[in-house]
C-alpha positions in Angstrom: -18.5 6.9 65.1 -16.9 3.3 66.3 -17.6 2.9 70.2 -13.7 2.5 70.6 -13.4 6.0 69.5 -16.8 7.3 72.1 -14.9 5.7 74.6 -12.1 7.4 73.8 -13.0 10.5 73.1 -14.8 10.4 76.5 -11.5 9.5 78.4 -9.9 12.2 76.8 -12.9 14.7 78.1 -12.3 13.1 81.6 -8.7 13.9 81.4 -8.8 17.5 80.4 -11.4 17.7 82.7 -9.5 16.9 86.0 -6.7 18.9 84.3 -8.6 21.7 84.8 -10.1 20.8 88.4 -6.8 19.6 90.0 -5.4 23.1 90.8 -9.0 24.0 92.5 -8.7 21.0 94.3 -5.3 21.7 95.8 -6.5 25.1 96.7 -9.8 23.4 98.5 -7.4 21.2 100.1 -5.2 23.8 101.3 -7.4 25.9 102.4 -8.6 23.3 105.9 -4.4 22.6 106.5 -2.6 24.7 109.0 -0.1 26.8 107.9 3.0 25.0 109.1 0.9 21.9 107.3 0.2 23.9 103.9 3.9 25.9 104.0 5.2 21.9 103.8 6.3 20.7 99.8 4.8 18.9 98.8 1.4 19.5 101.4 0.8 16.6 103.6 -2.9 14.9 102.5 -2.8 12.9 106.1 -2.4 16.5 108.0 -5.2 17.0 110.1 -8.4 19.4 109.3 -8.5 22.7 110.5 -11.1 25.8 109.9 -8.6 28.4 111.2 -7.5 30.2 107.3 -11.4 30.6 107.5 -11.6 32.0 110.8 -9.1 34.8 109.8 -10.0 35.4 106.6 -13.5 36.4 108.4 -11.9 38.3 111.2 -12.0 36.6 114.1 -8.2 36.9 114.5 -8.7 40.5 114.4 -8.1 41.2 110.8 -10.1 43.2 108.3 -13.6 42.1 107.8 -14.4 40.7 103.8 -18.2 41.5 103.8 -17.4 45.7 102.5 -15.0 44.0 99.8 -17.6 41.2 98.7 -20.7 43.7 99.1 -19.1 46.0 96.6 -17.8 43.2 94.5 -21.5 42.2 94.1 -22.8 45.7 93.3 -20.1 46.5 90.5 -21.1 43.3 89.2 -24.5 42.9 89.8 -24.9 46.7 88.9 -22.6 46.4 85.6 -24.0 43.2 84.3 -27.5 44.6 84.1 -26.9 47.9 82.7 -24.7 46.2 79.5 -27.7 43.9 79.2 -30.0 46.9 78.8 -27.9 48.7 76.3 -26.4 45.2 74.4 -30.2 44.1 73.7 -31.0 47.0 71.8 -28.0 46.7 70.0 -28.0 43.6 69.2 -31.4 43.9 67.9 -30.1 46.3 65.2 -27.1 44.3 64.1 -29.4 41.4 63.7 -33.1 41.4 63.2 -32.8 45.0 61.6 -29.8 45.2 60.4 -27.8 48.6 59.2 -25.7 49.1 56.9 -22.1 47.1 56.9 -23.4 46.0 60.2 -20.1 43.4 60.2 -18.1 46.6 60.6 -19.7 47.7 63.2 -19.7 44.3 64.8 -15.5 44.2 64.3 -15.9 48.3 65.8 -17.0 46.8 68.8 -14.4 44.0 69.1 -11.4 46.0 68.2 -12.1 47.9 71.6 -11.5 44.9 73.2 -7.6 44.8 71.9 -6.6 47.7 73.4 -4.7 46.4 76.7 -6.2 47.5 79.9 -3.0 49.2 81.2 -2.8 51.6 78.3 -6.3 53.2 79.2 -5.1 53.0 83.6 -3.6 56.9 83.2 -6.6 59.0 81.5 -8.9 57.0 83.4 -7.2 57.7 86.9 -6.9 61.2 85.8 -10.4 61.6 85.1 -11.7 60.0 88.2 -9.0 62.2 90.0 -10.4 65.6 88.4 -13.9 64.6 89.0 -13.8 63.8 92.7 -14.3 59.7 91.6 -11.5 58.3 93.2 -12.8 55.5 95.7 -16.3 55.4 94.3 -17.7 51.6 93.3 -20.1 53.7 90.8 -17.0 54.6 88.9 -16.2 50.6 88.5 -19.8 50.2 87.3 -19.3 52.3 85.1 -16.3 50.9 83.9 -17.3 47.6 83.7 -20.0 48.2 81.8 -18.1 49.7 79.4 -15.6 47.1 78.8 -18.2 44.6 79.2 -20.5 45.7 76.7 -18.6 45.5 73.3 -18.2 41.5 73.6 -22.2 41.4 75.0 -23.5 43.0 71.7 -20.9 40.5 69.7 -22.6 37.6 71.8 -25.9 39.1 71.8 -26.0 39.4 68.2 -25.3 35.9 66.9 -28.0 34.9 69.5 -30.5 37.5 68.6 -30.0 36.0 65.1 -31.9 33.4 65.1 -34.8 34.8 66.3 -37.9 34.2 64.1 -37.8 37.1 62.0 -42.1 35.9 61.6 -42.8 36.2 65.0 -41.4 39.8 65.6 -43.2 40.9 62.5 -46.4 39.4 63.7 -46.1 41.5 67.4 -45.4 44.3 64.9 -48.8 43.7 62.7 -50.7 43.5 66.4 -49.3 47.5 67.6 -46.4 46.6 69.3 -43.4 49.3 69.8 -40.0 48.3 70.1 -39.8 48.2 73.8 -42.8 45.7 74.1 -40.9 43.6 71.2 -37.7 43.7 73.1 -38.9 42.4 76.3 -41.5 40.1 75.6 -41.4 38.9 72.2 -37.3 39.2 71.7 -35.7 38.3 75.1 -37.9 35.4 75.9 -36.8 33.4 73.0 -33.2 34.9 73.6 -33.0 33.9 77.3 -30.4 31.2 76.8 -28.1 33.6 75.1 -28.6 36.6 77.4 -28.5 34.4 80.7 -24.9 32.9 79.3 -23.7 36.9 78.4 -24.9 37.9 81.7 -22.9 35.3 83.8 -19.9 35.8 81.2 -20.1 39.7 81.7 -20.7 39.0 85.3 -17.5 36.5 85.9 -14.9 39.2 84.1 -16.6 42.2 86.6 -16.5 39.4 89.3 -12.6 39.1 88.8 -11.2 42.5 87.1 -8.5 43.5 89.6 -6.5 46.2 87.7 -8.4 48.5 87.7 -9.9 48.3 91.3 -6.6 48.2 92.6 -5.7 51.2 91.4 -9.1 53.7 91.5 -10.1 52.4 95.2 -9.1 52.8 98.6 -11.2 51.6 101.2 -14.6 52.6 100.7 -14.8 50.6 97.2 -12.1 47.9 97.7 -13.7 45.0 95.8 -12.9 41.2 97.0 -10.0 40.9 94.4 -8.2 44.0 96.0 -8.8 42.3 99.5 -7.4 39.3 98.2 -4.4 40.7 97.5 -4.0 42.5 101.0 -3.1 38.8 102.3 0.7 39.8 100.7 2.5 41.0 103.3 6.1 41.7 104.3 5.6 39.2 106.5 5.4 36.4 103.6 2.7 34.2 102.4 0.2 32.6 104.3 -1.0 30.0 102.1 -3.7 28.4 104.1 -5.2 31.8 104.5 -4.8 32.9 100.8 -6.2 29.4 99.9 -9.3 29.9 101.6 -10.2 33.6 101.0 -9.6 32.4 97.2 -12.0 29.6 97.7 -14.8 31.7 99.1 -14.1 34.6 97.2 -14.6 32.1 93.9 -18.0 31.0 95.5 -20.5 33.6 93.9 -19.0 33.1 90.4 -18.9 29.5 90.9 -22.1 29.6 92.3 -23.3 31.3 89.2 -21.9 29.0 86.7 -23.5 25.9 88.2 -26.9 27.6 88.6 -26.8 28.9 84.7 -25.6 25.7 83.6 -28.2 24.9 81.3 -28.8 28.2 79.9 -24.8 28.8 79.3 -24.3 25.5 77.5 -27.5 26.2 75.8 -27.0 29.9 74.9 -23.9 29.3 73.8 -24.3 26.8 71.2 -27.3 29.1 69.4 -26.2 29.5 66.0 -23.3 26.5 65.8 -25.5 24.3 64.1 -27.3 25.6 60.9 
């Protein structure tokens, strides 16, 4: 490849790249303006600093405190993530290093869950959780997640599992090792890079499922999405304010992202080159 065309290839990376980063920089920006500054079109870049959409979005204007919303937010995740890790591992495991039979079926089972929109499950769902006493209840949105979580985990999971050397786990096998020794410490150390970028993946869409939430919780299990939205009011929009719950409620994930870095880009390249 010609350096004319690196260089411009690279420009073009650059490009997409503060494509992408503009509108979170707006919203950054936004977020320390005033509301009569941020209500302005376009917003003024010369308009002076200001902490106050912070200050209210953490109730010192006498609003709702975030920390219930966020708390729970981190448990559905937190909670959800790890539980589709312990059932997409085993999984995986049998659509790849033991394979069954017209394991690609299964494999396209799993993903064909995935096409079914969210909306069209919202009734039986509510229903259920209203029979069962499970309305407001974060451990219903655990359970939830992990359920629509797990199908694309074992899709991921499996392609990384893959290429495992088939030698090594038949060598812990020769010593006496049972599955469960095989899983986690022959299996998921060499599969760390996948199952760290499926965990942050499975993580970001608990992080940031709001249909659901909105309409199986109340106030006890209102995760920081719902809260978000409570900054709608028949009053109007206050920008400023939105701006900045948005930024810190984007935090953890984006937190996340830049701590798994490595293991993301790493994880999910496995397989792409044979």
């Amino acid at each position: 490849m010609s350096v004319l065309r690196r260089g411009g290839l690279g420009l073009l990376a650059w490009l997409i790249g503060i494509v992408f980063f503009l509108p979170v920089a707006w919203m950054a920006l936004t977020s320390f303006h005033s509301e009569a500054d941020a209500a302005t079109n376009p917003p003024s870049f010369a308009a002076s600093p200001t902490l106050d959409g912070y200050r209210e979005f953490f109730g010192s204007g006498g609003g709702a405190s975030p920390w219930p919303a966020l708390v729970n937010s981190l448990v559905a995740s937190a909670a959800s993530t790890l539980l589709v890790l312990l059932l997409a591992l085993p999984a995986a495991y049998a659509l790849s290093v033991r394979p069954v039979r017209k394991w690609t079926d299964v494999l396209f089972f799993f993903l064909s869950t995935k096409m079914l929109p969210a909306v069209a499950g919202l009734l039986p769902v509510y229903l259920f959780a209203k029979n069962t006493g499970m309305l407001d209840n974060i451990w219903l949105l655990v359970v939830l997640y992990t359920s629509m979580n797990l199908p694309i985990a074992v899709w991921m999971m499996q392609s990384f599992l893959a290429e495992v050397p088939v030698a090594v786990i038949e060598a812990a096998r020769v010593d006496g090792a049972r599955l469960p020794v095989i899983l986690a410490r022959v299996v998921a150390p060499i599969a760390l890079p996948g199952i760290a970028a499926t965990a942050l993946i499975c993580f970001i869409f608990s992080w940031n499922e709001l249909l659901f939430a909105r309409v199986l919780t109340g106030v006890v299990a209102e995760t920081a999405p719902v809260f978000l939205t409570g900054f709608i009011t028949s009053q109007g929009l206050f920008l400023a304010k939105v701006c900045a719950a948005s930024l810190v409620i984007s935090l953890p994930v984006l937190a996340a992202g830049f701590a798994a870095q490595d293991k993301l880009v790493q994880g999910l390249s496995l397989g792409a080159v044979k």
